[in-house]
Every structure is written in C-alpha cells, then in structure tokens.
DOPA-828732 format. One record per residue: residue number from 1; residue in one letter; z, y, x of N, C-alpha, C, O, CB in turn. Coordinates in nm, 2 decimals. Glycine has a CB too. Layout:
BEGIN
   drenke   vexvo      n_Z      n_Y      n_X     ca_Z     ca_Y     ca_X      c_Z      c_Y      c_X      o_Z      o_Y      o_X     cb_Z     cb_Y     cb_X
      NUM       a        Z        Y        X        Z        Y        X        Z        Y        X        Z        Y        X        Z        Y        X
...
//
This chain:
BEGIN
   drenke   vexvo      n_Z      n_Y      n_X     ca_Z     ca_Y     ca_X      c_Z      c_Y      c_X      o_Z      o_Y      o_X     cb_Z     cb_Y     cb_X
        1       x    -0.03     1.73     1.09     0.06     1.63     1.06     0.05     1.58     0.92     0.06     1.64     0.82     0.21     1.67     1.09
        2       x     0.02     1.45     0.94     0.00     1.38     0.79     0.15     1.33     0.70     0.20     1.22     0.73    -0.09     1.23     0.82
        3       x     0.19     1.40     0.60     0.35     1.30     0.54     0.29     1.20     0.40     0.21     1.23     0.32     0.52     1.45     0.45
        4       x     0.34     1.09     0.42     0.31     1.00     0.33     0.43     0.96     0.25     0.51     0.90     0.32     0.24     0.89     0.38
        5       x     0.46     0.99     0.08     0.56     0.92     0.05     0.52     0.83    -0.09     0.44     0.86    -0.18     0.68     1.03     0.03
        6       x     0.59     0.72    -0.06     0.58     0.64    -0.16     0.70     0.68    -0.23     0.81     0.74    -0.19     0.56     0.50    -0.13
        7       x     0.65     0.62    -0.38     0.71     0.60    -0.51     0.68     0.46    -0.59     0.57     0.40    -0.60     0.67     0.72    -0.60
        8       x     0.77     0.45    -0.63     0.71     0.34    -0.77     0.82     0.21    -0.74     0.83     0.11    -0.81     0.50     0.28    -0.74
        9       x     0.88     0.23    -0.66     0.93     0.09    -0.63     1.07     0.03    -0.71     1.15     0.11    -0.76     0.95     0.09    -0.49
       10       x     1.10    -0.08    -0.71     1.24    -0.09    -0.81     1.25    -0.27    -0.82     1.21    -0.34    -0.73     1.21     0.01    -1.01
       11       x     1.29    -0.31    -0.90     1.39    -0.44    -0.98     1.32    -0.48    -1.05     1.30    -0.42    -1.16     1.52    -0.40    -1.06
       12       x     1.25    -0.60    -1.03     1.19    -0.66    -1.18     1.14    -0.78    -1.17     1.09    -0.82    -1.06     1.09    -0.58    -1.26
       13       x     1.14    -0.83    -1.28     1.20    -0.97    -1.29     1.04    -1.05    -1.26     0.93    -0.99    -1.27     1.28    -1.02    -1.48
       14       x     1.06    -1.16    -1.21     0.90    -1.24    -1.21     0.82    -1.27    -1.30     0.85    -1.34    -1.40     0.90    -1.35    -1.17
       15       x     0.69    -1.21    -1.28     0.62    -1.20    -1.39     0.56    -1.07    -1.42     0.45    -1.03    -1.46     0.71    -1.25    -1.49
       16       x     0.68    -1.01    -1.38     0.64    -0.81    -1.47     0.57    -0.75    -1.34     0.53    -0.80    -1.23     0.84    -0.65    -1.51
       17       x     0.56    -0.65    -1.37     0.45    -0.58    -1.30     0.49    -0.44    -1.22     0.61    -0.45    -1.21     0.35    -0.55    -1.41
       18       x     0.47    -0.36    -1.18     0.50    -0.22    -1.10     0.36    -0.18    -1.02     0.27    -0.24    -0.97     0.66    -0.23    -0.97
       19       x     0.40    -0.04    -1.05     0.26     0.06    -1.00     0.34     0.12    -0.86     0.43     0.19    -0.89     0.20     0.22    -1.14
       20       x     0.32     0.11    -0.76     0.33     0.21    -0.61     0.24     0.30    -0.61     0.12     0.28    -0.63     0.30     0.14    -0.47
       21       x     0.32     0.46    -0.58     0.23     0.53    -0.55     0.27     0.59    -0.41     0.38     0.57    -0.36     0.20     0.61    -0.66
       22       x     0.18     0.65    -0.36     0.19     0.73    -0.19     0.09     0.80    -0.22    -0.03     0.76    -0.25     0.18     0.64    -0.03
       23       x     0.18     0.96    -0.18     0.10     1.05    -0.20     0.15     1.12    -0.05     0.25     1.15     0.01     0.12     1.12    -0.35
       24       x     0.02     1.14     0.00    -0.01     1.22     0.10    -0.05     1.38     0.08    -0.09     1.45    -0.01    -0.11     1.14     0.17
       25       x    -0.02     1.41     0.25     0.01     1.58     0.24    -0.03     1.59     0.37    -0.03     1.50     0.46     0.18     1.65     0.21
       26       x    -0.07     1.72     0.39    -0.12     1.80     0.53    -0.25     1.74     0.59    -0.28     1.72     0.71     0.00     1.80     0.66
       27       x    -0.30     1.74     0.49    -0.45     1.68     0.57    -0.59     1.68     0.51    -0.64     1.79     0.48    -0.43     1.53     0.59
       28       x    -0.67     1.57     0.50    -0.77     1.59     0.40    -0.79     1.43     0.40    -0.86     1.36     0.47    -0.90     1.70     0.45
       29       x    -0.70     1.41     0.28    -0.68     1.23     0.24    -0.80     1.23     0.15    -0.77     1.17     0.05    -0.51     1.17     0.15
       30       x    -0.92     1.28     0.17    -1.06     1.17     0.10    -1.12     1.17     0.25    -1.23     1.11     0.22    -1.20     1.27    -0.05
       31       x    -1.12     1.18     0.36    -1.14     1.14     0.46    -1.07     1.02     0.54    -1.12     0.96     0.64    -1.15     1.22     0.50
       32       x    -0.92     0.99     0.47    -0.87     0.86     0.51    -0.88     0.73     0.41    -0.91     0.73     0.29    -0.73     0.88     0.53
       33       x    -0.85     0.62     0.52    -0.89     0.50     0.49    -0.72     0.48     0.46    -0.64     0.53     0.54    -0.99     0.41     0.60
       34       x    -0.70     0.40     0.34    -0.53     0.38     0.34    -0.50     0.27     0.31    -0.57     0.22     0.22    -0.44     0.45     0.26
       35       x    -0.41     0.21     0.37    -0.33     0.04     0.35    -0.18     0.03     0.29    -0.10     0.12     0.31    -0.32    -0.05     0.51
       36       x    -0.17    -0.07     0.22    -0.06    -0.11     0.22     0.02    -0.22     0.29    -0.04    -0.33     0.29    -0.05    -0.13     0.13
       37       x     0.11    -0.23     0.34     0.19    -0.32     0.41     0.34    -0.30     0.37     0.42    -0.21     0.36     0.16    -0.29     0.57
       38       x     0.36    -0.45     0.35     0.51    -0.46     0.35     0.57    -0.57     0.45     0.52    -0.63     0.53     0.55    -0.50     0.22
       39       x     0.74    -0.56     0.40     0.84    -0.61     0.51     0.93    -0.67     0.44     0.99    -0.61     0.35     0.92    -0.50     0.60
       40       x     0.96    -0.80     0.47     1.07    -0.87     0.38     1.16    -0.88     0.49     1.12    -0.87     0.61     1.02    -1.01     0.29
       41       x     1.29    -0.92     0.46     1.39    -0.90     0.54     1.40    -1.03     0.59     1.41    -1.14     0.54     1.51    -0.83     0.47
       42       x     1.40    -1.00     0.74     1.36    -1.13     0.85     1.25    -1.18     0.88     1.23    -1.29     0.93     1.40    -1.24     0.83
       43       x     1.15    -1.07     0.83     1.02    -1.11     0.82     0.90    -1.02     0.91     0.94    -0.90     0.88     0.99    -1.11     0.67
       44       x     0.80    -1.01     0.99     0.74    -0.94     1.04     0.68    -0.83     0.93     0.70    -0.84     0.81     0.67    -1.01     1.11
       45       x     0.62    -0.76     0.99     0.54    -0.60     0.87     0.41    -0.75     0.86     0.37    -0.84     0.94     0.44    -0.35     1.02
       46       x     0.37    -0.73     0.73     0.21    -0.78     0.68     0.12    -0.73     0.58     0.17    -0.67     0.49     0.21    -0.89     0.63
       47       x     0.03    -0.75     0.60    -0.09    -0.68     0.52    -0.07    -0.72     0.39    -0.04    -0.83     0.36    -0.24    -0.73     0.57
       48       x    -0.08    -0.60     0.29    -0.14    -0.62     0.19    -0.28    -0.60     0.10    -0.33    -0.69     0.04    -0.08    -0.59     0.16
       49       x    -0.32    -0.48     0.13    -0.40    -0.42     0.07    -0.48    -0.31     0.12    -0.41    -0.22     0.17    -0.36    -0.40    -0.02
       50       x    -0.63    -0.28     0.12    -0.63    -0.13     0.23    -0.76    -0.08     0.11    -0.79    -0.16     0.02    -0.68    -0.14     0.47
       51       x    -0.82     0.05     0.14    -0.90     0.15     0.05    -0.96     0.19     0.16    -0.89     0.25     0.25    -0.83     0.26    -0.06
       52       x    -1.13     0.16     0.17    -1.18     0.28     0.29    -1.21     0.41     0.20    -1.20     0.42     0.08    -1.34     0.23     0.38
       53       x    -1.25     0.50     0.29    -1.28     0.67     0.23    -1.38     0.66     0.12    -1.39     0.74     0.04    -1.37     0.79     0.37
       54       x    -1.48     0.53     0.11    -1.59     0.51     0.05    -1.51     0.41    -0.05    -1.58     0.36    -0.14    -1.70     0.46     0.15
       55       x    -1.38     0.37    -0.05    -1.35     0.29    -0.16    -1.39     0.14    -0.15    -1.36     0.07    -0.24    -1.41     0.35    -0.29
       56       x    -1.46     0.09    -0.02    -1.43    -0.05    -0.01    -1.29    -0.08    -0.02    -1.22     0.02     0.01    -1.48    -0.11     0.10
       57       x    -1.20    -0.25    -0.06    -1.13    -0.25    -0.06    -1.10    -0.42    -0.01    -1.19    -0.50    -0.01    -1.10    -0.18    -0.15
       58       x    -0.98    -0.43     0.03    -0.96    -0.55     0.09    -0.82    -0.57     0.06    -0.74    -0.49     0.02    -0.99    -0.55     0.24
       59       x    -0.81    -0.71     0.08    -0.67    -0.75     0.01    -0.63    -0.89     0.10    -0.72    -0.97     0.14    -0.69    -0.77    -0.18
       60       x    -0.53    -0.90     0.11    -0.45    -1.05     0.16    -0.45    -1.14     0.05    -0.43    -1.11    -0.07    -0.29    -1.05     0.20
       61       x    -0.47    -1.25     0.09    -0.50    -1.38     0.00    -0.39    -1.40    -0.08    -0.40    -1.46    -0.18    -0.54    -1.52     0.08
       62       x    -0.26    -1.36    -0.04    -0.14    -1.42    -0.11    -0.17    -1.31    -0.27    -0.14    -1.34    -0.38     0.04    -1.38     0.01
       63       x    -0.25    -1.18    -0.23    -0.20    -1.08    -0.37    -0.34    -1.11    -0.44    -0.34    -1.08    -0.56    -0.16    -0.87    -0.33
       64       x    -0.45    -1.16    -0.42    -0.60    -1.11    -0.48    -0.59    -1.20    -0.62    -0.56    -1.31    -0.63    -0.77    -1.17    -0.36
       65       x    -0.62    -1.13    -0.68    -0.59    -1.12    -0.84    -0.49    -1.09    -0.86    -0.48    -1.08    -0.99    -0.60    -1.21    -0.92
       66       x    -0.38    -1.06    -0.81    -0.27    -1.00    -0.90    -0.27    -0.86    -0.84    -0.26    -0.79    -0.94    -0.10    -1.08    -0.88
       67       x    -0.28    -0.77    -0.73    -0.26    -0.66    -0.68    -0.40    -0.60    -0.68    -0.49    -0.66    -0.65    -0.19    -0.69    -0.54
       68       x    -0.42    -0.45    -0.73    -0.50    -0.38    -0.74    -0.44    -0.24    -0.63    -0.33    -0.19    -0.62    -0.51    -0.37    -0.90
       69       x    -0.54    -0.22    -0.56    -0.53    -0.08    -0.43    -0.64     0.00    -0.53    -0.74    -0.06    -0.58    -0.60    -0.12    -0.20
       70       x    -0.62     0.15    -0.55    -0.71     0.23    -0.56    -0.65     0.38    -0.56    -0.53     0.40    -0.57    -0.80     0.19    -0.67
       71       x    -0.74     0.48    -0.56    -0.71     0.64    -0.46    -0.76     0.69    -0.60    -0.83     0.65    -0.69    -0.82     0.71    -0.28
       72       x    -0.68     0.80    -0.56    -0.72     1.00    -0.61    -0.76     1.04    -0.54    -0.66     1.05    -0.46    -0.63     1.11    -0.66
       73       x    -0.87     1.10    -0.49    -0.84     1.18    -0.42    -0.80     1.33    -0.46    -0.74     1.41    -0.39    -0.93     1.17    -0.35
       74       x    -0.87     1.34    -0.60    -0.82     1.47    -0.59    -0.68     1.49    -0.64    -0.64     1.60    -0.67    -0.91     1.55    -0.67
       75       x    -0.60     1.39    -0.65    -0.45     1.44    -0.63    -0.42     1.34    -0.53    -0.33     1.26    -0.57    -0.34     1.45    -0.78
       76       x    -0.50     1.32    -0.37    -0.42     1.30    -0.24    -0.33     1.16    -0.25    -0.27     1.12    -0.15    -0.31     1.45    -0.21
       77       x    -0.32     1.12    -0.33    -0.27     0.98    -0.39    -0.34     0.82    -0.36    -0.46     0.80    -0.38    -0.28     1.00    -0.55
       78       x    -0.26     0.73    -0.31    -0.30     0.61    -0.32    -0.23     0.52    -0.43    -0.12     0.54    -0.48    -0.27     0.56    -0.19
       79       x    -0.30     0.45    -0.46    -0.16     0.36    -0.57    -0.16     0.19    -0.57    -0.27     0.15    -0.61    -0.18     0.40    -0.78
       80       x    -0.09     0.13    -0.54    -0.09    -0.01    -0.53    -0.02    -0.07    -0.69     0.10    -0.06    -0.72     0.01    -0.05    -0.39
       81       x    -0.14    -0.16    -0.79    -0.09    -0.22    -0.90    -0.06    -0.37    -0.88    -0.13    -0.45    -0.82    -0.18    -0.20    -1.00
       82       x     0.05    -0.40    -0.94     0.13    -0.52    -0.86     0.14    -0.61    -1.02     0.19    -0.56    -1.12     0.31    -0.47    -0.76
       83       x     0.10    -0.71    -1.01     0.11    -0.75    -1.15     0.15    -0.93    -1.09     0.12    -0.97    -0.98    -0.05    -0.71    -1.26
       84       x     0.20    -0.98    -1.18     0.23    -1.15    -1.22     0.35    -1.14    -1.08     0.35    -1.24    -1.00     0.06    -1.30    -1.19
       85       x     0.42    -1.05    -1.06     0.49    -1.03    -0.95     0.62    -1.17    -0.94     0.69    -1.18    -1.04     0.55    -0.86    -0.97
       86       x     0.64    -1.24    -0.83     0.68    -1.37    -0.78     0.79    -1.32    -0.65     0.77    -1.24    -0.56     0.53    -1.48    -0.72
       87       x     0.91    -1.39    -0.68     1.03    -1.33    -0.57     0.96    -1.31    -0.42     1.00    -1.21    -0.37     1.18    -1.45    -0.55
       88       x     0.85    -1.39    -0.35     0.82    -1.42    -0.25     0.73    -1.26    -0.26     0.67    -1.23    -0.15     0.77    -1.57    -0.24
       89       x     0.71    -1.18    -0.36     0.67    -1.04    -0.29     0.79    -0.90    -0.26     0.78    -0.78    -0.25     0.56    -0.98    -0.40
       90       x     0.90    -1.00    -0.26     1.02    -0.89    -0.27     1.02    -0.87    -0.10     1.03    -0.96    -0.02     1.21    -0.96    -0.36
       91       x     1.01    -0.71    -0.07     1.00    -0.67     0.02     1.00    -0.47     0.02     1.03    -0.41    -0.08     0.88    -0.76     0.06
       92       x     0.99    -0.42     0.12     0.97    -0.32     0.15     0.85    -0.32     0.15     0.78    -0.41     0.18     1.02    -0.28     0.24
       93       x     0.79    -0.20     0.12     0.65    -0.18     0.12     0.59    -0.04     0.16     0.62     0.05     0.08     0.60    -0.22     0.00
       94       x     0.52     0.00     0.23     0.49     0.10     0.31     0.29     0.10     0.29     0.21     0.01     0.31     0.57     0.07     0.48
       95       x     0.27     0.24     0.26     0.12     0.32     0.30     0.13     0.35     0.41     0.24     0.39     0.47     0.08     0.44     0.23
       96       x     0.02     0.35     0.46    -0.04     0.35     0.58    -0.15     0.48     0.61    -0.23     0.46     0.52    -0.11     0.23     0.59
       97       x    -0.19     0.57     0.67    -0.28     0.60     0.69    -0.43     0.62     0.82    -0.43     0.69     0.92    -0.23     0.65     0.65
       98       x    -0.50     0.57     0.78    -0.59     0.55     0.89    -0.70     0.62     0.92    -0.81     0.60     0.85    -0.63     0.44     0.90
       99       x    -0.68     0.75     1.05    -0.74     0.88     1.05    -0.89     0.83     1.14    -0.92     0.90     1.23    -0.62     1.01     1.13
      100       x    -0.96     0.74     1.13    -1.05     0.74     1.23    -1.16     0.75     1.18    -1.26     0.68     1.22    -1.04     0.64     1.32
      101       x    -1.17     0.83     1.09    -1.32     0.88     0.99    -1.49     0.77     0.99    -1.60     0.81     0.98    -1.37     1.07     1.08
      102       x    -1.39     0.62     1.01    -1.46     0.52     0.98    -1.52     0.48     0.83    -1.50     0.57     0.75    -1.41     0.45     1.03
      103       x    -1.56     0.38     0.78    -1.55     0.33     0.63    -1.46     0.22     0.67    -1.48     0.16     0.56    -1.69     0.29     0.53
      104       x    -1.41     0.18     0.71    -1.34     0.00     0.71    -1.19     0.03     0.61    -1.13     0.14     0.58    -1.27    -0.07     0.94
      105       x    -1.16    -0.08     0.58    -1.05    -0.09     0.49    -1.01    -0.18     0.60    -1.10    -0.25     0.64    -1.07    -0.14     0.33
      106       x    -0.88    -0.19     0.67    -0.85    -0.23     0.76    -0.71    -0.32     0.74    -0.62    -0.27     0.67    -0.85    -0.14     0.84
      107       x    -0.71    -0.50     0.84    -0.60    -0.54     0.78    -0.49    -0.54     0.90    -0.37    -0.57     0.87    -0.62    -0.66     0.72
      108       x    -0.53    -0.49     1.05    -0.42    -0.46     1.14    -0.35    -0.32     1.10    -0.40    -0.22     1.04    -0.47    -0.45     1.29
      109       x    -0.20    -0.34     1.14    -0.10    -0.21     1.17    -0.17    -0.11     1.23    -0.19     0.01     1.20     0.02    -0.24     1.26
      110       x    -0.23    -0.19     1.36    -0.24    -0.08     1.47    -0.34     0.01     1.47    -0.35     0.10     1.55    -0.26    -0.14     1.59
      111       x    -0.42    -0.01     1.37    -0.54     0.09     1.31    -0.50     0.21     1.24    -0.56     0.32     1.23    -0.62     0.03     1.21
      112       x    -0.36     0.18     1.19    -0.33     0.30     1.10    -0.22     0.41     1.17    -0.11     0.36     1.18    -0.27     0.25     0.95
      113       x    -0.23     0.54     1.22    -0.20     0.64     1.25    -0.07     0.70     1.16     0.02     0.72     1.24    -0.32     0.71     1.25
      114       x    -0.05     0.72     1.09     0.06     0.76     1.01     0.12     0.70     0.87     0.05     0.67     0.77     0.02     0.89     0.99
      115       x     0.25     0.67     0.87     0.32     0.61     0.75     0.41     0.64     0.67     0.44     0.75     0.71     0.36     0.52     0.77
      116       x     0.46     0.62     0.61     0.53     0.60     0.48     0.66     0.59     0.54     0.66     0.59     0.67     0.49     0.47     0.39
      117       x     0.81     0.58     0.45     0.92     0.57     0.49     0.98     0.43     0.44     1.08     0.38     0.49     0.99     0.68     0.46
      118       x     0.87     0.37     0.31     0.85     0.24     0.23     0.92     0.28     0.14     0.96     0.40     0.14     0.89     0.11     0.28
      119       x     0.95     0.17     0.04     1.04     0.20    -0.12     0.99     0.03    -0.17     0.89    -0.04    -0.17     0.95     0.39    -0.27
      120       x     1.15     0.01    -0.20     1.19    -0.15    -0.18     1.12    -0.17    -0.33     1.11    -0.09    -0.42     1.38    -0.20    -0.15
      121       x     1.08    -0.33    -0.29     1.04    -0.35    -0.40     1.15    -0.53    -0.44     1.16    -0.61    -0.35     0.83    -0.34    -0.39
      122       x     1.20    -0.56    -0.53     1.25    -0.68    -0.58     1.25    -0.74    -0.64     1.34    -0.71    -0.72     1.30    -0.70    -0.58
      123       x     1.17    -0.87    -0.66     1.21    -0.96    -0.80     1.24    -1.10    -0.81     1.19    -1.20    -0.75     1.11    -0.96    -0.88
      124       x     1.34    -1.09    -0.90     1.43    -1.18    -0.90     1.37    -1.27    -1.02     1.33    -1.24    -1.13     1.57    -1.12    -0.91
      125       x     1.40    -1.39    -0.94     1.37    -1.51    -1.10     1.43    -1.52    -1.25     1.39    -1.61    -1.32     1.41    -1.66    -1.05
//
C-alpha cells in the first residue's frame, strides 16, 4: 500500500511563489511515475504536472514556465515549484502516483493508482 502526503500548501498573494511537497511511503517511489493535479471549487480534478521514473516531465499549458515538477528519490519525495502564482491557480492540489513501471509522465487521472489527501493552495489579488 502506497501513502502519499502532501505539504507545502497555504495563502499567498499573486505573484509569490510556494514549494509542494508529497512524500511517499510503502513502496519503492524511484520506480513511480508522479503527477500533480488539482481541484478548484466547482471545478473538475485537472492536470498539472507529472515526473516519469526516468525524470521526463510534462506540464499543462496554463503552468509551463511558472511551475517546476521534480523528485528525490532518495528521500521518496515529489515537489511541485509554483512561482508568478495568479488567483486562477487557487485550488486543491493533490500527487498522484502511477505504479505501471512504464517511463510516461502522464496527463490522465485514470493512469494514476494511488493519491494524496491534497493541501489547499490560495491566492488572492
């Protein structure tokens, strides 16, 4: 059983920046591929960002240049860097993990096998 918890999330104003982290447990996370996805309220789950095992990386057009995805593996960690941050990224945001010992950095939900509980993220103008 894989547990994923994020950290990092909080209040801040447009413009500033915040680091996400999700650190995973019970498994062997340099063999997963991991995404980020968030949820704004009234809004469907959407892609943000994903890391294959090999460190390809992919990103949604709304974050590319402002949002940086990259891993530890040797401390089991993913981390999402969020910078020039704009109210329209205020949402919940959730890691993902995707156990199918592929390389893809992947931008569906339905690929990823185990998640996060999220940790809100908000910024206000």
């Amino acid at each position: 059983q894989v547990q994923l918890v994020e950290s990092g999330g909080g209040s801040v104003q447009a413009g500033g920046s915040l680091r996400l982290s999700c650190a995973a447990s019970g498994g062997f996370f340099r063999y997963y591929n991991m995404g980020w996805f968030r949820q704004g309220t009234g809004k469907e789950r959407e892609f943000v960002a994903a890391t294959s095992r090999t460190e390809i990386t992919k990103y949604a057009d709304s974050v590319k240049g402002r949002f940086t995805i990259s891993r530890d593996n040797a401390k089991n960690t993913v981390y999402l860097q969020m910078n020039s941050l704009s109210p329209e990224d205020t949402a919940v945001y959730y890691c993902a993990a995707d156990l199918s010992m592929n390389t893809y950095a992947r931008d569906a939900a339905d690929n990823y096998d185990y998640w996060g509980q999220g940790t809100q993220v908000t910024v206000s103008s």
